[in-house]
N, C-alpha and C positions, 0 to 999 in steps of 0.2 A: 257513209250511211249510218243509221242507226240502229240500235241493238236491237229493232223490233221483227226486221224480215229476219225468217228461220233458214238459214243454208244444213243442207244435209251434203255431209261429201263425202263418197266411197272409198276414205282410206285405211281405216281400220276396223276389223270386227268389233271390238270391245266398246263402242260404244251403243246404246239402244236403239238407236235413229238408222241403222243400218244391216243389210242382211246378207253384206260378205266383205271380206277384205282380208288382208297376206301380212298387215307386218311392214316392218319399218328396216329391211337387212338388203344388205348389198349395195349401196346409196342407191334406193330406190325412191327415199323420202322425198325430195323435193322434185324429182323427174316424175313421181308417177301422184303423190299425195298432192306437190305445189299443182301439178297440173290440172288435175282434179278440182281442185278450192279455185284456181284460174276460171274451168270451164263453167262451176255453178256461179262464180260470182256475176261472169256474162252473162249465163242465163235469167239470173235473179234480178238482173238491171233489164234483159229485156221484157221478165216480167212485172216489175214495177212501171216500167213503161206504157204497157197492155193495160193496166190495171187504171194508172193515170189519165190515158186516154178514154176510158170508157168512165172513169166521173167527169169528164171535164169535154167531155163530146167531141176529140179532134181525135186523129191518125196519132198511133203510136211514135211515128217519123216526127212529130212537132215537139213531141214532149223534151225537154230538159231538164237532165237528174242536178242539182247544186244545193249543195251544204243544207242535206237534209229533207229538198221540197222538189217535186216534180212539178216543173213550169211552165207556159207556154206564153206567148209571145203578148198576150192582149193583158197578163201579170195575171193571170187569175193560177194559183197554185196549191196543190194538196200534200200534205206531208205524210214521209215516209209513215210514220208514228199510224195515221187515218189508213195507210193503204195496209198496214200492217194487219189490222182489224179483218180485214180479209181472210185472212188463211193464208197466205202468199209463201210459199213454199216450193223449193229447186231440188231435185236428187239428179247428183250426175255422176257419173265413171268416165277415169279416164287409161287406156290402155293402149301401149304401144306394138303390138301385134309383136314384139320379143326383137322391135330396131333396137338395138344396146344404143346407145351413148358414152363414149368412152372420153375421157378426159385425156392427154397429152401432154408431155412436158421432160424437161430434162433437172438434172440435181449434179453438184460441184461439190464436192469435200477436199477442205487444205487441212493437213494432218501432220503431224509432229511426231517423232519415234523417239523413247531412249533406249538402245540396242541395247545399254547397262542393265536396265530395268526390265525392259519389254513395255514398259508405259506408254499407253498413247493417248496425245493431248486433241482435242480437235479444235483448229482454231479457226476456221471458218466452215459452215455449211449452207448453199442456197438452193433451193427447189426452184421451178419456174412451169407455172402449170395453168395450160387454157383449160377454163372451167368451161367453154362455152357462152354464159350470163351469169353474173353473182348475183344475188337474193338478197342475203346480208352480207357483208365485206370483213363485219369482224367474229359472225360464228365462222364463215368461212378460210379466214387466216387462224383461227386456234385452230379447226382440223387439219389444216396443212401443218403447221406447227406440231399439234399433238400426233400426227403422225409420222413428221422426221423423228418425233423423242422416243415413240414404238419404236420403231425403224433400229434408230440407235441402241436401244434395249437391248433388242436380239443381237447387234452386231458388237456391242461390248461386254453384255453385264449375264442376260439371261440363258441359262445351262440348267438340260434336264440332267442330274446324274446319277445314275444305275449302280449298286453294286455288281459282283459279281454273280450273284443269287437272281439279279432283276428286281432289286428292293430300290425302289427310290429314294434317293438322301435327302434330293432339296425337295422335299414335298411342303415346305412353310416357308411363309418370308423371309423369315428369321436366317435362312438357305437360301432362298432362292434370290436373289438380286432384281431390282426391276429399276428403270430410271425414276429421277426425281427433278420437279423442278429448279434446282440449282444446278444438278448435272450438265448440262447442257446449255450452254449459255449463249452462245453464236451459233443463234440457227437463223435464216434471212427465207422469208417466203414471200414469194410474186406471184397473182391471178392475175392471168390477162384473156380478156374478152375477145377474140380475134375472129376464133369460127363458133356461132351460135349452133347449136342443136337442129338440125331439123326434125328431128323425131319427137319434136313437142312443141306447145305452145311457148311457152316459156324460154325456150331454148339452150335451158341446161344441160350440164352433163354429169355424171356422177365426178365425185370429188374428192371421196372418201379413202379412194387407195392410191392413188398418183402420187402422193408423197412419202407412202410408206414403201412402196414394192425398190425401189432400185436403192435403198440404205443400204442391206447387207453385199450387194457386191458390189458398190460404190467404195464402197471405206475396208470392204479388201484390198481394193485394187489401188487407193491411194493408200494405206500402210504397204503395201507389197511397193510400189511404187519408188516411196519414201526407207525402204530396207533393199531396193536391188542392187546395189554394192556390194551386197553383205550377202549375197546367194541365198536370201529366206525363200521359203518356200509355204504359202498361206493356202490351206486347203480347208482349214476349217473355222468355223465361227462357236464363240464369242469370241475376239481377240483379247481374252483378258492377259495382263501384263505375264503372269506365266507361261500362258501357251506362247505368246509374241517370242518371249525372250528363248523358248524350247523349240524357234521356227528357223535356229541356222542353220547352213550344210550340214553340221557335225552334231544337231541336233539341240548346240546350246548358243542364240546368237549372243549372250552377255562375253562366251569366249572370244567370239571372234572378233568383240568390238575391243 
């Protein structure tokens, strides 16, 4: 179509064209905003349709919408641009009475330990996650991705810590650790479209946390895995190479390696 019909879609407050909306948190964005921009765009085709048929004297059912022109069969045709001229204007809401949609999937981590050190290398990690329907393919493998490297954040690097007083130390980056893009370099992420959503048109699902929630007791449980020889005992996160190596029976596994 062309830039001339006006869509209004009730996704967000801040814009002027509308008079409610919540926000873009919780992957609500493409389940309740895509579906939204879905239901006006039907509407707004079947009202250029209406609109078509009453310049051109035939049932809206004859009209056909193609690159730009609403058609009908004897060739006589009006273009978007002219119906535009109208006023031709859609507001639609889309709301799912609170059916969640929840995303599904599983995640692998192969992990490397030096008992000496406490270091731990990751050398492979894969998510595997039915989004229900992808949208875009490659904003939605960087959220998968950018959410194994959160994931991993907390499960290696990031530590709030306290004095004795309750004074916070790592209160700046400078302190506080967080991953980096070279951090992390073997991470593998799979969407697969297998059960669509019914709680929408579109048939998505949120996608935003399926990759992050199972990192931290994933890559506990393979660094514990990868140390059970060694009677470690892992009860707390971040596993940075200190605490790994202060995780044997006797308190220090570099002894008892």
């Amino acid at each position: 179509m062309s830039r001339s019909p006006s869509i209004a879609i009730a996704c967000h407050i801040t814009t002027p064209y509308l008079q409610e909306g919540y926000g873009a948190f919780a992957s609500r964005s493409t389940i309740l905003g895509g579906s939204a921009v879905f239901e006006g765009a039907r509407a707004l085709i079947e009202k250029i349709r209406q609109a078509a048929a009453a310049r051109l004297g035939v049932s809206a059912a004859e009209i056909e919408l193609v690159d730009g022109r609403a058609s009908i069969n004897d060739g006589r045709s009006v273009s978007f641009r002219e119906l535009a001229a109208e006023g031709l204007r859609v507001d639609t809401t889309f709301t799912n009475n609170n059916k969640l949609s929840y995303s599904y999937g599983s995640a692998a981590a192969h992990v490397a330990v030096d008992p000496g050190t406490g270091r731990v290398e990751l050398l492979d990690y894969l998510v595997v996650e039915d989004v229900g329907r992808i949208v875009n393919p490659l904003t939605l493998h960087g959220q998968a991705i950018g959410g194994v490297v959160q994931g991993l954040g907390g499960a290696f690097m990031e530590n709030l810590v306290y004095d004795a007083n309750g004074q916070l130390l790592t209160g700046t980056l400078a302190d506080y650790l967080i991953p980096t893009a070279s951090d992390f370099a073997r991470i593998r992420a799979i969407a697969l479209e297998n059960h669509p959503s019914p709680s929408n048109p579109l048939g998505v699902k949120g996608a935003g946390e399926g990759a992050i929630i199972p990192v931290g007791g994933l890559i506990a449980n393979a660094v514990a895995s990868a140390l059970a020889s060694f009677g470690a005992m892992l009860n707390e996160l971040p596993l940075s190479p200190a605490r790994v190596w202060l995780m044997g029976p006797n308190g220090k596994l570099g002894e008892v390696a």
